[in-house]
N, C-alpha and C positions, 0 to 999 in steps of 0.2 A: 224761768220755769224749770224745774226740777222733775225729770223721768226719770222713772224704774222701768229697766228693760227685762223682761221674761222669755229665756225657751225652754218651757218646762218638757221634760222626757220620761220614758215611766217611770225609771226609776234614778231620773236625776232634776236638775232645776238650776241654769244657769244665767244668771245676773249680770246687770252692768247700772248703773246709774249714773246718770248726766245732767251738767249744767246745760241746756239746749241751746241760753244765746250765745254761748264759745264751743259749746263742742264736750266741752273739760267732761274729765271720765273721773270724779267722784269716789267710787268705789266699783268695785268688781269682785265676784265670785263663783265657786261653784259648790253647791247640795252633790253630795253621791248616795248611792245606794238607800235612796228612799222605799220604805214598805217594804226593805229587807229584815228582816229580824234581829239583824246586830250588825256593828261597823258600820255605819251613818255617818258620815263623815264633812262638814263644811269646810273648805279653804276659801278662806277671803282676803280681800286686800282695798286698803283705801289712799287715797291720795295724802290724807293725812297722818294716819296710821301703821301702815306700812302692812306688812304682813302677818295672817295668823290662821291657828287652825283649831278647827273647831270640832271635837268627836263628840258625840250627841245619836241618839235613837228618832231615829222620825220615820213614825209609822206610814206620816202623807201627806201629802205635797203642802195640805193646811198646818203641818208643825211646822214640817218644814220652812214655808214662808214666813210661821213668825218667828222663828230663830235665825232668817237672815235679815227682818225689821229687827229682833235684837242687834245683829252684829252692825246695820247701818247707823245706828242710834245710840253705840258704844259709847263711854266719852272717851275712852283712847284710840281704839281703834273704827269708829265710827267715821261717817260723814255729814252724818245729822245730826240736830238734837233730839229730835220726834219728827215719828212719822208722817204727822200732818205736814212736814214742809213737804211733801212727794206731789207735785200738782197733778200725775196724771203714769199710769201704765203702761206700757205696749208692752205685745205679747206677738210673739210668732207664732202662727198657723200655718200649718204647710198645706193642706187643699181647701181652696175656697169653691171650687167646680165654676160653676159658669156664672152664678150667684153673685160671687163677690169680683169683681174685678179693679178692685181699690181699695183702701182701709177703710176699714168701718169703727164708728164707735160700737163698743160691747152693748147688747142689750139680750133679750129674754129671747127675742125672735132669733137673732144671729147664732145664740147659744145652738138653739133647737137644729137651725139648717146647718152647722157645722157638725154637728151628733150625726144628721142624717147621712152628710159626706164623707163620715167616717168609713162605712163600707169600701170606698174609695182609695182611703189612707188608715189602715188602721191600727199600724203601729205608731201615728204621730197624732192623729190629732184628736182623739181619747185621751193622751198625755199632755196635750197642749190647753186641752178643756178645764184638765185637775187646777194646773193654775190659773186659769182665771177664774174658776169660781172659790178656788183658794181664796184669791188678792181681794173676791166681790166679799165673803164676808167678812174679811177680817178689817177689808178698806171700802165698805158699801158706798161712801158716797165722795170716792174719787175715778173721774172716768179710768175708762179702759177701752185702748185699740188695739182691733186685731189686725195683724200686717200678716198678707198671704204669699206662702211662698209662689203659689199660681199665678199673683195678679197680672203681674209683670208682662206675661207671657199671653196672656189676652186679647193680644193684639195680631196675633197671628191671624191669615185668611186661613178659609175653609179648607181648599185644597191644601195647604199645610196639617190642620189637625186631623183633619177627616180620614180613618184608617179604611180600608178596603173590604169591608164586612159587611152582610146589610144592614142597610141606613138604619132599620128600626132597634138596633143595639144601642144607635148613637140617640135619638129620641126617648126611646123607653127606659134605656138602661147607664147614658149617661155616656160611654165606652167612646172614648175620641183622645187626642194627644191633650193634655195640660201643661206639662212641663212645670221642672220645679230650681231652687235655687235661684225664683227670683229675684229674694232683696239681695245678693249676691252681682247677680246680671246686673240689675240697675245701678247699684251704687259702684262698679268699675266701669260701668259704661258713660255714667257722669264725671271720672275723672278722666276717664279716657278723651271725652271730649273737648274738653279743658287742654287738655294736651296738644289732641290735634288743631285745635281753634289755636292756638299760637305759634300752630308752625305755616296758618296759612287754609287750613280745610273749612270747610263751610259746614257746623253743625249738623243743620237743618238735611244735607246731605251724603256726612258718611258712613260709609259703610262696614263694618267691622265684626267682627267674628271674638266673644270672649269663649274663652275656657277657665270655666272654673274647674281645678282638676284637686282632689283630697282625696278621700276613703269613700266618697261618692265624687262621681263626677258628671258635668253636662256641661253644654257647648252652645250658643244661642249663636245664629244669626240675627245682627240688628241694624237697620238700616234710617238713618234717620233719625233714631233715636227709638225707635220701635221694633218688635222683635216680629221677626217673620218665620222664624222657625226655631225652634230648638230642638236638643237628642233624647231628652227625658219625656216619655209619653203619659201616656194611661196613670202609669207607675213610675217611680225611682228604676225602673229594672232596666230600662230601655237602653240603647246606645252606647255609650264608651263601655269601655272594661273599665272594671273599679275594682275596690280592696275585697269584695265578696264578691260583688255581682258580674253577672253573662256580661249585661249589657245585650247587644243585636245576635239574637241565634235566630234561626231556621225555626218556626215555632212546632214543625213537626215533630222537632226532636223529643219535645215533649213527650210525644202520645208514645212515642217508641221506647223513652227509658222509662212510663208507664208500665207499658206491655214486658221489658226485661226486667228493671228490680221489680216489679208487683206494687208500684210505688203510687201514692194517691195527691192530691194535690199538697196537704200540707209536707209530705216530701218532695216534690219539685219545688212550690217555696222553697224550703230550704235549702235547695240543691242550686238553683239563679240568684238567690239573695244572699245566702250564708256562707255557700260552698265551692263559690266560684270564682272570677277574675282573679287576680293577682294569684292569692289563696288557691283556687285550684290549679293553677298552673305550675306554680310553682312546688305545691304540696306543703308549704312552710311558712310564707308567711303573706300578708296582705299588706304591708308597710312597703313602701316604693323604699324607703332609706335601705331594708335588709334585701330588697331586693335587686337594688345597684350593687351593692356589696356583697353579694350572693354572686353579681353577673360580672364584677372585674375580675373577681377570684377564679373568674372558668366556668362558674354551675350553667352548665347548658339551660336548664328550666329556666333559670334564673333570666336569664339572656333574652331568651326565647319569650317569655312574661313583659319582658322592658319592650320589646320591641314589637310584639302585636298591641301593647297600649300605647304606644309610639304612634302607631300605621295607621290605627283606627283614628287618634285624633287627626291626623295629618288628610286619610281622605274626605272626614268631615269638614273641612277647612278647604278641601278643590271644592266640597259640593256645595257648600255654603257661599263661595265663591261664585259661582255659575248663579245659582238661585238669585244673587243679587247684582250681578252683571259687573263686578269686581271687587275690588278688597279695598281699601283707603288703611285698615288695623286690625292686627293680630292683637290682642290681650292676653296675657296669661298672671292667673289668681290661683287662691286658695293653696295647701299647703303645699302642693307638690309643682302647682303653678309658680309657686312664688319662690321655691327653694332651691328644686331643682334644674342645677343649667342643665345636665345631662340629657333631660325631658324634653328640656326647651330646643337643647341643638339639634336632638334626632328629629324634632316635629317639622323644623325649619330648614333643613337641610333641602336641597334644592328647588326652593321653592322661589326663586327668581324669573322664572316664569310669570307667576303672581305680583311679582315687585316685589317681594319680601327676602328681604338678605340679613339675617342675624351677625352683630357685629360682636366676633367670640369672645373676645377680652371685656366687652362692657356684660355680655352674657355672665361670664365669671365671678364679676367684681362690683357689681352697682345692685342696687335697693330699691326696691320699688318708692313710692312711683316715679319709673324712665324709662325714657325711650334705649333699647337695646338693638335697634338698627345698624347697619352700618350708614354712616352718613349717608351716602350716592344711592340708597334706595329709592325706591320711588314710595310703597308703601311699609307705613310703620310698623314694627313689633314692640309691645309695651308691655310693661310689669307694673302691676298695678295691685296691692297689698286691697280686700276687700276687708270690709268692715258691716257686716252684719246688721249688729245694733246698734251701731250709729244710724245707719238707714236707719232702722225703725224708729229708733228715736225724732228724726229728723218728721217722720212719716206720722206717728204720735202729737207732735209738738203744732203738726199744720193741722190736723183733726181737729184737735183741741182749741186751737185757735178759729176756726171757724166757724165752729158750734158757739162759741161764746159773741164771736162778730153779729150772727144771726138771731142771738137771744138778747143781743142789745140794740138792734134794729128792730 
């Protein structure tokens, strides 16, 4: 079976295609600056073809998509002959609300309730919408899954989602934790287990704490294989310090830099989501790379930036700890999980207490996925490289398969 993987953005649209019963990645791309006026840009690359780039005008997500069925269907640089080989879609959604808590096959109804959750998300899943009804008319009668980035997270109890406000926010108005960077959480929490299961841990039983850490970041407790809590609420905005965002302020502060700059909400958005973490602290940049290299050089800011995103993952990691009565694995993903040891060794640094002892030479030198423990630990720290749209795809391919088991029963 043959998936197209989709995460379309407003003003971009990034691809992956898979042979689902090995895995094999096909081809890959990315759309830029869609429903920009000029400089439209594709970069693609296939397994057989190699690389290429493609400048083109696309006014929206629907040219856009058929100029990357042109590029899959190239005969040089292609990996199909025609589109009809594509047996089936997935598409990333980042809020499902309470609604979806698994993938779903696309239909009219699911269209509707992810529209409605937009208030919710509404810089993603507006974006996320254009392509699939991109992919519905150009490909009407090949399915299409939506994979949420909430689902995951689902499984949290009450007392974990439930914010402190009255209750009738959370009934009327929806207002409670989601958490996002699901298909992330899940697919290192499946190799993570994998891992642990051969040195000895009992699935069904451990307890483990990923971070997924990039230009956004969030943190899940998962116990069992279920997530009991995570740092990303309501919003993206929640918890760590990231490349723009607060992450956990004082929600007062708000109403106070209200009443000083004269500022209204769409300037505090931008002030927690655009103009902050990394970025504000530093004054320069939101990249963990410029910001190590900012902090060996002396830049106080700079320093000062590493090590409050340091602090902050490090006591999500005791309280995640406590909430599940102890640690069996530490995970670290995503770009600045996966890159940087520097990150890795300030988070890890005396946390032996927990069982956790980073062993600095494999910290330095080894790839995901390994274990970077020091042997004599008692609990693991893993590096563990996630994969996005493989999840989905993986997530796509069982949809699709069971809708067809159930149409032939």
């Amino acid at each position: 079976m043959i998936i197209l993987v989709l995460n379309s953005g407003s003003s971009s649209l990034k691809y992956q295609m898979f042979e689902s019963s090995t895995e094999e990645i096909l081809a890959k791309g990315l759309a830029e600056r869609i429903s920009l006026k000029e400089g439209g840009k594709i970069k693609h690359e296939s397994a057989r073809g190699g690389k290429s780039e493609v400048v083109v005008d696309m006014p929206d997500h629907e040219i856009a998509m058929d100029h990357v069925f042109r590029l899959l269907t190239h005969p040089e640089n292609g990996a199909i002959k025609d589109i009809s080989e594509i047996s089936a879609i997935g598409h990333r959604v980042v809020h499902g609300g309470e609604k979806f808590v698994q993938s779903v096959l696309v239909t009219d109804e699911m269209i509707k309730e992810v529209d409605r959750l937009s208030v919710l998300a509404p810089l993603h899943n507006p974006p996320n919408l254009k392509g699939i009804r991109a992919c519905r008319r150009l490909m009407p009668g090949v399915p299409q899954v939506a994979v949420f980035d909430t689902a995951f997270h689902a499984t949290m109890p009450e007392h974990a989602y439930i914010y402190a406000l009255p209750f009738s926010y959370y009934t009327e108005y929806g207002v409670r934790r989601y958490g996002f960077h699901g298909t992330s959480h899940r697919f290192v929490v499946e190799q993570a287990q994998q891992i642990l299961e051969k040195q000895g841990y009992d699935p069904a039983r451990t307890r483990i704490v990923t971070c997924h850490l990039g230009n956004g970041c969030s943190m899940a407790a998962i116990a069992g294989g279920k997530v009991v809590d995570t740092t990303m609420g309501m919003t993206p905005a929640e918890g760590l310090v990231m490349g723009t965002r607060s992450g956990d302020i004082d929600p007062a502060i708000l109403f106070y830099l209200a009443r000083e700059l004269n500022a209204g909400p769409t300037d505090l958005d931008s002030i927690i989501n655009k103009k902050s973490g990394l970025l504000g602290i530093t004054g320069s940049s939101s990249d963990m790379r410029d910001v190590e290299q900012l902090a060996a050089g002396g830049n106080h800011r700079a320093e000062l930036a590493l090590s409050i995103f340091c602090y902050r993952v490090k006591k999500y990691v005791g309280s995640y700890a406590a909430a599940m009565g102890g640690l069996d694995g530490l995970v670290f993903t995503g770009g600045i999980g996966e890159n940087s040891c520097e990150v890795r060794s300030r988070v890890c640094r005396d946390m032996e207490f927990l069982g956790l002892q980073l062993c600095e030479e494999k910290n330095r030198t080894m790839r995901g996925p390994a274990d970077i423990s020091a042997d004599s630990a008692r609990g693991r720290i893993l590096l563990v490289p996630t994969n996005e749209e493989k999840m989905i795809a993986r997530e796509t391919a069982q949809v699709v398969s069971q809708i067809r088991i159930a149409q032939a029963s």
